[in-house]
C-alpha positions as CSV (number, residue, x, y, z in Angstrom):
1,X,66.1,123.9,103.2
2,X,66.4,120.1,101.6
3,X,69.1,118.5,103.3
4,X,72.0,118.0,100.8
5,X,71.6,121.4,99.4
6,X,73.3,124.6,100.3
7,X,71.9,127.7,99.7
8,X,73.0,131.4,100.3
9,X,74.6,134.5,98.5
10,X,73.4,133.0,95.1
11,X,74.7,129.9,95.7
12,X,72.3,126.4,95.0
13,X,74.4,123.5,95.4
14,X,73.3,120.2,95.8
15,X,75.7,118.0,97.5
16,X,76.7,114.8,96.1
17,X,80.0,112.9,96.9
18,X,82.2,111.3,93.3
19,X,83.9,108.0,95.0
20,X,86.9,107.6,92.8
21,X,87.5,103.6,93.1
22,X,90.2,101.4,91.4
23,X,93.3,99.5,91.5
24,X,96.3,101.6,93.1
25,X,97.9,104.0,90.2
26,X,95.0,103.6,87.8
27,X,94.0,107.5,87.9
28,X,91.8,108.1,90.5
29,X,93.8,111.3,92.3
30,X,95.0,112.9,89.0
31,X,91.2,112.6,87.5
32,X,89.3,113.4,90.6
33,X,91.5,116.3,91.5
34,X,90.9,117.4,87.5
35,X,87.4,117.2,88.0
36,X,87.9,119.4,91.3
37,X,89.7,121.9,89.6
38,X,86.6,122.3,86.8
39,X,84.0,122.3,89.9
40,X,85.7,125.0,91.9
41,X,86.2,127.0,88.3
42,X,82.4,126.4,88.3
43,X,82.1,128.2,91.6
44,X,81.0,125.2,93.2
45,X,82.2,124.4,97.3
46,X,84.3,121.2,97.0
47,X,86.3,119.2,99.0
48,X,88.8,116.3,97.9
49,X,89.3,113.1,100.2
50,X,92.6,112.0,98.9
51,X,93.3,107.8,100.3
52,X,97.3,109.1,100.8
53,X,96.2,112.4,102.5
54,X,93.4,110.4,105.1
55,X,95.9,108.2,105.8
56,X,97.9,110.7,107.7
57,X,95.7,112.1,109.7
58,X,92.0,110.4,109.8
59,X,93.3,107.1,109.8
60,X,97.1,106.8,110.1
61,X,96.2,103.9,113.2
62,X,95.2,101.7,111.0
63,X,96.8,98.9,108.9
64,X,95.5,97.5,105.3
65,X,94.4,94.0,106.7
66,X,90.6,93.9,105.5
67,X,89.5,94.6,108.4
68,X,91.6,97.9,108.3
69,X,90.9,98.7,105.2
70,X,87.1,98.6,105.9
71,X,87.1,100.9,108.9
72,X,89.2,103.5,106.9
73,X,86.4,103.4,104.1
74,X,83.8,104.0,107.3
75,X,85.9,107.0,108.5
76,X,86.0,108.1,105.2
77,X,81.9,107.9,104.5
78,X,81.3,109.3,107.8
79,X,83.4,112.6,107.0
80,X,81.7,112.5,103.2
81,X,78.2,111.9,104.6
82,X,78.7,115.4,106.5
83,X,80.0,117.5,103.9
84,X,77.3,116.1,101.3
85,X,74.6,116.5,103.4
86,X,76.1,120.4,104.1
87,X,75.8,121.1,100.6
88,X,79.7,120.4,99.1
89,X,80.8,118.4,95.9
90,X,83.0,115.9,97.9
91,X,85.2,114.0,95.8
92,X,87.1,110.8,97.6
93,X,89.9,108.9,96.1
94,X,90.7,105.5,97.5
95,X,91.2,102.2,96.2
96,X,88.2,100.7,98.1
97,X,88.7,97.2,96.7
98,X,85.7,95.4,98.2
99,X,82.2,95.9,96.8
100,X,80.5,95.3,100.4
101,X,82.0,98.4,102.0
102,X,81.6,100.4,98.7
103,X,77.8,99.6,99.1
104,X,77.7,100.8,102.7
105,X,79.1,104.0,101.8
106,X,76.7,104.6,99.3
107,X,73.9,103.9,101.8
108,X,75.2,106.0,104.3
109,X,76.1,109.1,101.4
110,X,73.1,109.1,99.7
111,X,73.8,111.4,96.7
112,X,76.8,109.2,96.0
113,X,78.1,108.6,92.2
114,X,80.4,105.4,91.8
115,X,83.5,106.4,89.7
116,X,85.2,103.4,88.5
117,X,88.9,104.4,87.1
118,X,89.3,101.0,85.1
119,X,93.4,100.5,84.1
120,X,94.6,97.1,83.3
121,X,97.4,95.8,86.0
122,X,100.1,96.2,83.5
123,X,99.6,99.8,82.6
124,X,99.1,100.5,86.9
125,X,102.7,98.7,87.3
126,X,104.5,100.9,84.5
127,X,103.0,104.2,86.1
128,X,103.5,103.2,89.3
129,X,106.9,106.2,90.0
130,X,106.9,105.2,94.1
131,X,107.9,101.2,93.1
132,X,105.0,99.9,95.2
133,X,104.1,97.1,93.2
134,X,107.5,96.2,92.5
135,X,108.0,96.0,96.3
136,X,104.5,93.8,96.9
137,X,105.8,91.3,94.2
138,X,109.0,90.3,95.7
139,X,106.9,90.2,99.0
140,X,107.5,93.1,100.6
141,X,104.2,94.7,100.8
142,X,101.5,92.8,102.3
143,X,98.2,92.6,101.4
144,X,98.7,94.9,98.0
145,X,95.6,95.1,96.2
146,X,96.0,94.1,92.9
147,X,98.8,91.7,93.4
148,X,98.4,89.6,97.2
149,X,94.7,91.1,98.0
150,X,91.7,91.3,95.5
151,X,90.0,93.9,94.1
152,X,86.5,93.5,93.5
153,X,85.8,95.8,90.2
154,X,82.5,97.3,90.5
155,X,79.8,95.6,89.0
156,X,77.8,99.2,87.7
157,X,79.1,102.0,88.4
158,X,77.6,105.7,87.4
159,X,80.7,106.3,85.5
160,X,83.0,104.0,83.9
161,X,86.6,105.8,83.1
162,X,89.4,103.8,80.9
163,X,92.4,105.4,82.2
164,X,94.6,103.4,80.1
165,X,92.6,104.7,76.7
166,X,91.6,108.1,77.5
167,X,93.3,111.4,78.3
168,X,93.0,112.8,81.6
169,X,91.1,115.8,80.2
170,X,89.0,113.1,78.1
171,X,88.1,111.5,81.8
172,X,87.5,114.6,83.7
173,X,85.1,115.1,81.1
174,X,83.0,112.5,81.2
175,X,82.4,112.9,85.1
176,X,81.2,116.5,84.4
177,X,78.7,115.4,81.2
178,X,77.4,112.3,83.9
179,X,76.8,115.0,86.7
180,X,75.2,117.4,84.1
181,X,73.0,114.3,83.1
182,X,72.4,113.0,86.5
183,X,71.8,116.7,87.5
184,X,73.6,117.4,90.1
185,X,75.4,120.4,88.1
């Protein structure tokens, strides 16, 4: 069997992990667990990595220094690299602001598809509902990507998603057509 593919019980699945990357409420949980939902309606073994989830369990010792933020990004490709090589459609969702660790995932992942979730700062701010940018511009928040840390927008990804101009079903869309194209459905 090739590593990366699963197969049993009429089921051929090559696995691949989506890594959902952009600034923090710019769509990246509400289109990757869209895309989930079509995947698993496809009959297709998938698991979501959700940044807010991992963080309270995988990772909740660490911080969001840089230095932080890059070991939960290793955790995070470590558990992905396992379930992509077993076969599953993993799809993570976390901010990963800096290019350098996004790289070393996809090393380490291999059948990795960069999903940037482009959303100008101003719409992120008006959907943010928890007030977390609100709190990191009167200082509150530390180290809040977008507003006191960078974010390093990916330079070219497989898929390219404009939150702020298209639907959520519009989005979840296009990830399905790219995987059909890149063929990994």
């Amino acid at each position: 069997m090739e590593a990366g593919r699963f197969e049993g019980k009429g089921c051929d699945q090559k696995g691949f992990t989506l890594w959902f990357t952009g600034l923090p409420c710019s769509g990246k949980s509400a289109v990757a667990d869209r895309v989930a939902e079509i995947l698993r309606q496809r009959g297709l073994r998938v698991e979501r990595l959700d940044g807010d989830v991992v963080r309270q369990s995988l990772t909740r010792d660490l911080g969001f220094s840089r230095e932080d933020r890059n070991e939960n990004i290793r955790r995070v490709t470590f558990v992905a690299k396992l379930l992509t090589r077993n076969g599953v459609a993993v799809l993570t969702s976390f901010i990963s602001p800096y290019r350098e660790i996004r790289a070393y995932a996809r090393r380490e992942i291999g059948h990795f598809i960069e999903v940037y979730t482009k959303c100008p700062l101003e719409i992120c701010i008006q959907r943010d509902v928890k007030g977390m940018y609100e709190r990191a511009m009167r200082g509150e928040i530390k180290e809040f990507t977008g507003i006191s840390d960078p974010y390093e927008e990916p330079i070219n990804p497989e898929i390219l998603l404009e939150t702020d101009k298209e639907t959520l079903e519009e989005s979840a869309a296009k990830v399905i057509r790219r995987l059909e194209e890149l063929g990994y459905l």
